[in-house]
Biopython code that builds the backbone (N, CA, C, O; Angstrom):
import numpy as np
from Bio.PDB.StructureBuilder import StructureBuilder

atoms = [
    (1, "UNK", "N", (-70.496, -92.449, 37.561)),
    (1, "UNK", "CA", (-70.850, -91.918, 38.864)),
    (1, "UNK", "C", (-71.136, -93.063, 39.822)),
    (1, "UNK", "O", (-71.594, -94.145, 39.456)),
    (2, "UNK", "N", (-70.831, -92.743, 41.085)),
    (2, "UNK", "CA", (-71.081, -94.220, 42.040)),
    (2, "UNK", "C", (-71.894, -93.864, 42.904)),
    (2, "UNK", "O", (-71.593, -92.766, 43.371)),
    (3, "UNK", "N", (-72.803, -94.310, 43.332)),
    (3, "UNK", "CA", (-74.474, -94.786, 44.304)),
    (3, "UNK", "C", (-74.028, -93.479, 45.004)),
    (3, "UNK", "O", (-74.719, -92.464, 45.085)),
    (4, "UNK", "N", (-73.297, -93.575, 45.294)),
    (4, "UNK", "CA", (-72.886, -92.508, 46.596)),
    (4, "UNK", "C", (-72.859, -91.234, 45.866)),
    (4, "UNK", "O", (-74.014, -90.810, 45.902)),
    (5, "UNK", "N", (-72.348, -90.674, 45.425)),
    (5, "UNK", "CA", (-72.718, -89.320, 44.493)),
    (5, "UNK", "C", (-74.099, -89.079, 44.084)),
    (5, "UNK", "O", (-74.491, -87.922, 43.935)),
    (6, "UNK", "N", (-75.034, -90.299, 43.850)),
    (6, "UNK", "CA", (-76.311, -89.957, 43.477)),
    (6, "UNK", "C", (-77.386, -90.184, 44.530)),
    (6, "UNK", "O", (-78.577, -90.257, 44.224)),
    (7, "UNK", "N", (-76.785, -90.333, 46.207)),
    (7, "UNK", "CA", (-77.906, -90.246, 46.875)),
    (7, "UNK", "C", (-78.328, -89.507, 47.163)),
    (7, "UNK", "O", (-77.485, -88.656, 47.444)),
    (8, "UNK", "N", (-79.662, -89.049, 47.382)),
    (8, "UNK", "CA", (-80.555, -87.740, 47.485)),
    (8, "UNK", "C", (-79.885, -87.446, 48.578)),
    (8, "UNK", "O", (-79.231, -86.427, 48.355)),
    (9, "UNK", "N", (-79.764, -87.736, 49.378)),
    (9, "UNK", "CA", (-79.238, -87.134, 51.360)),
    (9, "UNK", "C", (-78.029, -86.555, 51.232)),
    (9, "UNK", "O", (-77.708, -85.628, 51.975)),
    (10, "UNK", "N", (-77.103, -87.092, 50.149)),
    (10, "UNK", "CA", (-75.369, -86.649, 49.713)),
    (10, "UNK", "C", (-75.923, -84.947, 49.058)),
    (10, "UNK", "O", (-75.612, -83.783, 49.308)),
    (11, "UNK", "N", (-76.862, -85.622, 48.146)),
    (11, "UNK", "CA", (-76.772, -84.311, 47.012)),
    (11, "UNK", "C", (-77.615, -83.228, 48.125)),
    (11, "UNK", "O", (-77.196, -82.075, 48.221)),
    (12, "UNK", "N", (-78.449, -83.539, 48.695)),
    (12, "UNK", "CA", (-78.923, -82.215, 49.811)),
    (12, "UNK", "C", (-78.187, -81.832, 50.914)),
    (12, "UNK", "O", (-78.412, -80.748, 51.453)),
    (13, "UNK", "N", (-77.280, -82.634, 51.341)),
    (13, "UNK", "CA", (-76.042, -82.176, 51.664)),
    (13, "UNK", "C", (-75.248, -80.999, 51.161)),
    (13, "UNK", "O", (-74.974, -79.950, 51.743)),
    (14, "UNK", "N", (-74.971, -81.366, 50.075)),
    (14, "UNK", "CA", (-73.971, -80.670, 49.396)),
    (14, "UNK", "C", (-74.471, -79.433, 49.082)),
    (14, "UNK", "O", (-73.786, -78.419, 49.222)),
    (15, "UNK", "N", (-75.979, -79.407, 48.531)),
    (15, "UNK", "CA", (-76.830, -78.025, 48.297)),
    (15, "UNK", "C", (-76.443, -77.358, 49.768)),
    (15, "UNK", "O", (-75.801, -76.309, 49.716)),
    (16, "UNK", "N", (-76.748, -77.830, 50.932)),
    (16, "UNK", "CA", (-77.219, -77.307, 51.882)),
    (16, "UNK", "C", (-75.680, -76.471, 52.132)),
    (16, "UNK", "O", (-75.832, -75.295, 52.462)),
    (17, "UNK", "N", (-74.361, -76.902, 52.024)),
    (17, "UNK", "CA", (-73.011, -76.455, 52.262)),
    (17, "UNK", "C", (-73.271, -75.561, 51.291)),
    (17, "UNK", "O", (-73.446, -74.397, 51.652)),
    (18, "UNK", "N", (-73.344, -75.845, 50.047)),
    (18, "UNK", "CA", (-72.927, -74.968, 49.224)),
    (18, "UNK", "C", (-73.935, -73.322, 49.373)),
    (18, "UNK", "O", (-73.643, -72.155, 49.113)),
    (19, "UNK", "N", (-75.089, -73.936, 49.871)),
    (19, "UNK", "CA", (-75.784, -72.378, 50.556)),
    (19, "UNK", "C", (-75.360, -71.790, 51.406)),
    (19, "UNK", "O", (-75.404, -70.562, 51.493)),
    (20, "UNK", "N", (-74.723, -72.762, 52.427)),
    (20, "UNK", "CA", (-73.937, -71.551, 53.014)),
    (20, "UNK", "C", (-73.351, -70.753, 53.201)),
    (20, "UNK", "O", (-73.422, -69.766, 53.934)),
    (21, "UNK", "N", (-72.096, -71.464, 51.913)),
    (21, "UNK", "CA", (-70.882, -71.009, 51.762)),
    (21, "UNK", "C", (-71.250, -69.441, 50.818)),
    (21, "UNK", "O", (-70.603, -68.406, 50.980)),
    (22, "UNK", "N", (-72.210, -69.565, 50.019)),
    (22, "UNK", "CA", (-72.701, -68.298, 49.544)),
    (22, "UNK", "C", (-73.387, -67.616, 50.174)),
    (22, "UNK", "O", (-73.347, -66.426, 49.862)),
    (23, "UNK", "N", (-74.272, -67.994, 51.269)),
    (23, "UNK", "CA", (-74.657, -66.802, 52.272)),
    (23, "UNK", "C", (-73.570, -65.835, 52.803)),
    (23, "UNK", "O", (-73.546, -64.604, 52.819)),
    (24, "UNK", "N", (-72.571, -66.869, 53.284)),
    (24, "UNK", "CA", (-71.394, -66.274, 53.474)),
    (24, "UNK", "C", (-70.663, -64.650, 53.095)),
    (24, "UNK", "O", (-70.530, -63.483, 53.464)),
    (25, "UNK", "N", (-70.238, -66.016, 51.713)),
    (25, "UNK", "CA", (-70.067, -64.693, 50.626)),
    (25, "UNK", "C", (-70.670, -63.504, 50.263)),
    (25, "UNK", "O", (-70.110, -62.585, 49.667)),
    (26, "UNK", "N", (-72.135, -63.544, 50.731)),
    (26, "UNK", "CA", (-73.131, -62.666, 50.094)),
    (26, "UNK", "C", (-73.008, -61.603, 51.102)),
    (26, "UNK", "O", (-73.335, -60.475, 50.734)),
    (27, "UNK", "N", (-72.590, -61.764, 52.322)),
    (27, "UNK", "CA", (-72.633, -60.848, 53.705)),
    (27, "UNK", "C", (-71.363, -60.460, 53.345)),
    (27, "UNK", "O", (-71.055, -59.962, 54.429)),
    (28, "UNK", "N", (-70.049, -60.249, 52.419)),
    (28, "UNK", "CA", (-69.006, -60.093, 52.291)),
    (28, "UNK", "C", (-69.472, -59.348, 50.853)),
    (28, "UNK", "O", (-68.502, -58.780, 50.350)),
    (29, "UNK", "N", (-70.143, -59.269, 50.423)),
    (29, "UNK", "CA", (-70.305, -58.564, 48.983)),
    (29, "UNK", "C", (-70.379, -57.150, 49.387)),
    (29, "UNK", "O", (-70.946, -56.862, 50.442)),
    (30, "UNK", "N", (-69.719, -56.008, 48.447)),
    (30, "UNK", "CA", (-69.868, -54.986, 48.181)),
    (30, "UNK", "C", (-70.650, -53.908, 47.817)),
    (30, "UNK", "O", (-71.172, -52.962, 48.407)),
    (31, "UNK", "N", (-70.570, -54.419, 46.389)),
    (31, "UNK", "CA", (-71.267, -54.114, 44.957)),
    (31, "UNK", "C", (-72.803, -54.613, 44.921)),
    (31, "UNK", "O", (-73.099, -55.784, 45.159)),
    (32, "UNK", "N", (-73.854, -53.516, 44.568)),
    (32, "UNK", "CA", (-74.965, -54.482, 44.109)),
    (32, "UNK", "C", (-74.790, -55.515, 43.055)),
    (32, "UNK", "O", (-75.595, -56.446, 43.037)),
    (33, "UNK", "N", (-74.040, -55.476, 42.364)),
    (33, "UNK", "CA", (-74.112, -56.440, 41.347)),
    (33, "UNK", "C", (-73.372, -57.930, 41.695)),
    (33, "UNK", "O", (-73.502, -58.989, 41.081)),
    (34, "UNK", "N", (-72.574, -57.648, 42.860)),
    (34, "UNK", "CA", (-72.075, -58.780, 43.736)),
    (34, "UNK", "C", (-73.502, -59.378, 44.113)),
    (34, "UNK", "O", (-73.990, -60.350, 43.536)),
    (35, "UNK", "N", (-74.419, -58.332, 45.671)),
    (35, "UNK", "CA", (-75.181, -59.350, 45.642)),
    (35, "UNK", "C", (-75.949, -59.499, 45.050)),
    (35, "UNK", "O", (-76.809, -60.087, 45.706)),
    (36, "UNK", "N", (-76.508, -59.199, 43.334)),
    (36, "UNK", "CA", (-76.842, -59.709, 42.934)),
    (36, "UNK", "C", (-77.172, -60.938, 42.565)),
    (36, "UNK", "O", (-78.190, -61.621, 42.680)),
    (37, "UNK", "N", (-75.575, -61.175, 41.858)),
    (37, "UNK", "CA", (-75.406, -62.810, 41.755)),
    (37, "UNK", "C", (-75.008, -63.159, 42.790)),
    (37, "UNK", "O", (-74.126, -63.953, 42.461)),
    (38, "UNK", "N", (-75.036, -63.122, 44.278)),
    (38, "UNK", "CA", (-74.813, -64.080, 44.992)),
    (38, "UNK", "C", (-76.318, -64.311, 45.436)),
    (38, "UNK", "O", (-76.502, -65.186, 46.282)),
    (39, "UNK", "N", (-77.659, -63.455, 44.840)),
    (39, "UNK", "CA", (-78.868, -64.063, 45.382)),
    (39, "UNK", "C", (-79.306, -64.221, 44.228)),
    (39, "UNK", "O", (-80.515, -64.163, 44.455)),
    (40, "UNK", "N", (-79.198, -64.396, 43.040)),
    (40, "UNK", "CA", (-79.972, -65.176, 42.316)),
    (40, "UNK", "C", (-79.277, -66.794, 42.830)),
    (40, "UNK", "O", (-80.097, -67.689, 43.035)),
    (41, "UNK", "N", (-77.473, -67.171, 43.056)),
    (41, "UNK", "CA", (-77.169, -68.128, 43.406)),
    (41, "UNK", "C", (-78.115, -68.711, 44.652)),
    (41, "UNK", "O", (-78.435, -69.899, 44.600)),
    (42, "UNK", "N", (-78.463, -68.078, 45.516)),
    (42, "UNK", "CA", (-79.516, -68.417, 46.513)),
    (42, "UNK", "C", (-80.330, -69.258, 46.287)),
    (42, "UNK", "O", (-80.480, -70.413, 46.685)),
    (43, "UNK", "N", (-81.130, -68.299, 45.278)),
    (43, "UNK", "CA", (-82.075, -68.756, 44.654)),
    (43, "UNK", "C", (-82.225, -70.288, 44.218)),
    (43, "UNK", "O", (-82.706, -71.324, 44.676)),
    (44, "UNK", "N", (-81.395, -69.758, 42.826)),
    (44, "UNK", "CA", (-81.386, -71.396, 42.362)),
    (44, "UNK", "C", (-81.131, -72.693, 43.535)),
    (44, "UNK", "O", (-81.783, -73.736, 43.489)),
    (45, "UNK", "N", (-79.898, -72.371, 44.740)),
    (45, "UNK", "CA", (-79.994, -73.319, 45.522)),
    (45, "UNK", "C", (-81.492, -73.687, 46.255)),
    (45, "UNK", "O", (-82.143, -74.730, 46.308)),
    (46, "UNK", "N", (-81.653, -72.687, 46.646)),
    (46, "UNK", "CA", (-83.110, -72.997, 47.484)),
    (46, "UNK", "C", (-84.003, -73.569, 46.574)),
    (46, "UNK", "O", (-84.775, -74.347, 47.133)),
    (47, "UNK", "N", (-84.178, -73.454, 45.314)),
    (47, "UNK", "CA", (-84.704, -74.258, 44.279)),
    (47, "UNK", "C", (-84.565, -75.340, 44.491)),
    (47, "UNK", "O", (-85.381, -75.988, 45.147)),
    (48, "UNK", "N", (-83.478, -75.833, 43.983)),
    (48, "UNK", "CA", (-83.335, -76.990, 43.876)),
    (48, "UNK", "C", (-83.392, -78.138, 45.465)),
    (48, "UNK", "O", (-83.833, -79.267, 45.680)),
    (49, "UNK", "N", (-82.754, -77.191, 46.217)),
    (49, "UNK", "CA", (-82.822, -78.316, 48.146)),
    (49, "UNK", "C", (-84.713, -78.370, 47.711)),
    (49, "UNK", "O", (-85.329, -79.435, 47.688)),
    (50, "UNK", "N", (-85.288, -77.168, 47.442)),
    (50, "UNK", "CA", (-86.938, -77.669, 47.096)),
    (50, "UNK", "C", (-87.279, -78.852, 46.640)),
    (50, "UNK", "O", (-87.765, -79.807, 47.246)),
    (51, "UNK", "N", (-86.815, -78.652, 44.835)),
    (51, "UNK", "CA", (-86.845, -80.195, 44.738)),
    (51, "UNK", "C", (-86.865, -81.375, 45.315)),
    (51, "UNK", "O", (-87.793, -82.112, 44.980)),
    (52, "UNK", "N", (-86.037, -81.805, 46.159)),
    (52, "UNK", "CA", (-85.641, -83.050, 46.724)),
    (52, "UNK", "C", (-86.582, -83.061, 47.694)),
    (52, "UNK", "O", (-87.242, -84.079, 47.901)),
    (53, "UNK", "N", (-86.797, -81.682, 48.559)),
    (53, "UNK", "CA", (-87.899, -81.766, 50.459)),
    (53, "UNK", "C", (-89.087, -81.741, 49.359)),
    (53, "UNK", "O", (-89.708, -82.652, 49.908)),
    (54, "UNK", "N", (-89.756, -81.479, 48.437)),
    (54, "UNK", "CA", (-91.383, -82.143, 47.592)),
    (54, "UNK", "C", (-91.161, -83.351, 47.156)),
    (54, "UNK", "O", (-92.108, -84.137, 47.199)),
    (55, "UNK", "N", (-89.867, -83.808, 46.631)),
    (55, "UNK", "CA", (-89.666, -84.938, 46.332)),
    (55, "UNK", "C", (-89.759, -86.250, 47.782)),
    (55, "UNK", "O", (-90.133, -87.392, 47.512)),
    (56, "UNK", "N", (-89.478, -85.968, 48.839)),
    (56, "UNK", "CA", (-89.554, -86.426, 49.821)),
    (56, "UNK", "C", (-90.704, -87.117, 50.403)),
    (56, "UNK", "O", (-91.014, -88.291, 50.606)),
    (57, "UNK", "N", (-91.542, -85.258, 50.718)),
    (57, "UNK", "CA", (-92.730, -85.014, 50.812)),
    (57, "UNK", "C", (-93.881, -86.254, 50.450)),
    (57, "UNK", "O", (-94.781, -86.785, 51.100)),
    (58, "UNK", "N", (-93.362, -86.412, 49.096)),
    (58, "UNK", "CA", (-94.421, -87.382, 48.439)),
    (58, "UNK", "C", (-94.429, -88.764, 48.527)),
    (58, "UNK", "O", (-95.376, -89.526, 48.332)),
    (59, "UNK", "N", (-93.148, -89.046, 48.877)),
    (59, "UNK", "CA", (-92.651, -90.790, 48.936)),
    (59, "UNK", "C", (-93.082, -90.971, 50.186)),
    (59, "UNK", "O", (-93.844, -91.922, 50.361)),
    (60, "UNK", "N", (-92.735, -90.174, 51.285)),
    (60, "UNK", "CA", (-93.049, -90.474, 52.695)),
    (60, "UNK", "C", (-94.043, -90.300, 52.947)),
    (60, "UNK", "O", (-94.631, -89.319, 52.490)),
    (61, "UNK", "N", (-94.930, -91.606, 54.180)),
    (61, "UNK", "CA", (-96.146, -91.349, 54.102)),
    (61, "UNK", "C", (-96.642, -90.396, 55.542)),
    (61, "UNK", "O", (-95.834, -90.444, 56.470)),
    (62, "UNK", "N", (-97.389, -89.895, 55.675)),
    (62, "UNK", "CA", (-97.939, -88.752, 56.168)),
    (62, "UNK", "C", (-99.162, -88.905, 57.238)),
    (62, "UNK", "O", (-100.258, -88.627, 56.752)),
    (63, "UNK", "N", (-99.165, -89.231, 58.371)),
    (63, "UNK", "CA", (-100.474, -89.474, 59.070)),
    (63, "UNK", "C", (-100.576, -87.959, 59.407)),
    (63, "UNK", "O", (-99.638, -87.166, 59.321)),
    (64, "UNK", "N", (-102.089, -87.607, 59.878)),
    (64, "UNK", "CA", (-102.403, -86.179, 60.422)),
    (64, "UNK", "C", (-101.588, -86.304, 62.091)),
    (64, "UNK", "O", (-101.255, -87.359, 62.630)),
    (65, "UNK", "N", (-101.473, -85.382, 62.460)),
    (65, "UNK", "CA", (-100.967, -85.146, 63.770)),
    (65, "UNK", "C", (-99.792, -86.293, 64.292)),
    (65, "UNK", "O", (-99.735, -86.775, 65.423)),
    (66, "UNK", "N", (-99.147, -86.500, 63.480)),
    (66, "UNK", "CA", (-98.163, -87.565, 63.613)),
    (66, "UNK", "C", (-96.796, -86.620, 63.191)),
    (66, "UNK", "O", (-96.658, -86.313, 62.007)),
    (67, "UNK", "N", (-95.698, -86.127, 64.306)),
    (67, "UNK", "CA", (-94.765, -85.959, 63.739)),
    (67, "UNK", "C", (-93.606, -86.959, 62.514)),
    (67, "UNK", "O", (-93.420, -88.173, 62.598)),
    (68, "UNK", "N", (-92.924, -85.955, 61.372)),
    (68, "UNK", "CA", (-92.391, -86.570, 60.734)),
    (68, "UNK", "C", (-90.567, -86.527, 61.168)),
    (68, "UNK", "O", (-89.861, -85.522, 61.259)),
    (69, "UNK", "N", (-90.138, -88.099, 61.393)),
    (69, "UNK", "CA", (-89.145, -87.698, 61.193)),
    (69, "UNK", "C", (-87.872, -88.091, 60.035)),
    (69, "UNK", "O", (-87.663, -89.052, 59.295)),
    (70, "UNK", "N", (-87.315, -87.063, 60.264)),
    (70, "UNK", "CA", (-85.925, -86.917, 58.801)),
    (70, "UNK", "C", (-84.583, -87.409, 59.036)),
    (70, "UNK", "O", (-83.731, -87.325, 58.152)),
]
sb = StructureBuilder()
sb.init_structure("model")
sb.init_model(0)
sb.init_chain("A")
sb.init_seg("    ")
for serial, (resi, resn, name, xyz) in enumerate(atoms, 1):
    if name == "N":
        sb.init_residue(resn, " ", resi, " ")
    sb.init_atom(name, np.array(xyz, "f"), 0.0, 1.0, " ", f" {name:<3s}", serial, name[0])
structure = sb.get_structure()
């Protein structure tokens, strides 16, 4: 794998497309059992983009009343 595939900003990128592209889909579903799995897929995405914005969260430092920027 090369630097670039494993940077956090690439990989929340890619979460962030790939949520869309299933929101998408999910407004195109039929079947409950469509959106089913297209919101547990939600899910897990929003999981994981979590990961990385707590992971963030913690490295970056934080004054009170100080906007953060991303």
């Amino acid at each position: 794998m090369t630097d670039e595939m494993m940077d956090p900003e690439n990989i929340m990128n890619g979460i962030s497309k790939e949520l869309d592209t299933v929101l998408k889909a999910m407004a195109k579903a039929k079947t409950p059992e469509e959106k089913l799995a297209y919101s547990e897929t939600v899910r897990n995405l929003c999981e994981s983009l979590g990961v990385f914005l707590r992971a963030i969260s913690d490295v970056l430092p934080y004054e009170e009343g100080t906007p953060m920027d991303f």
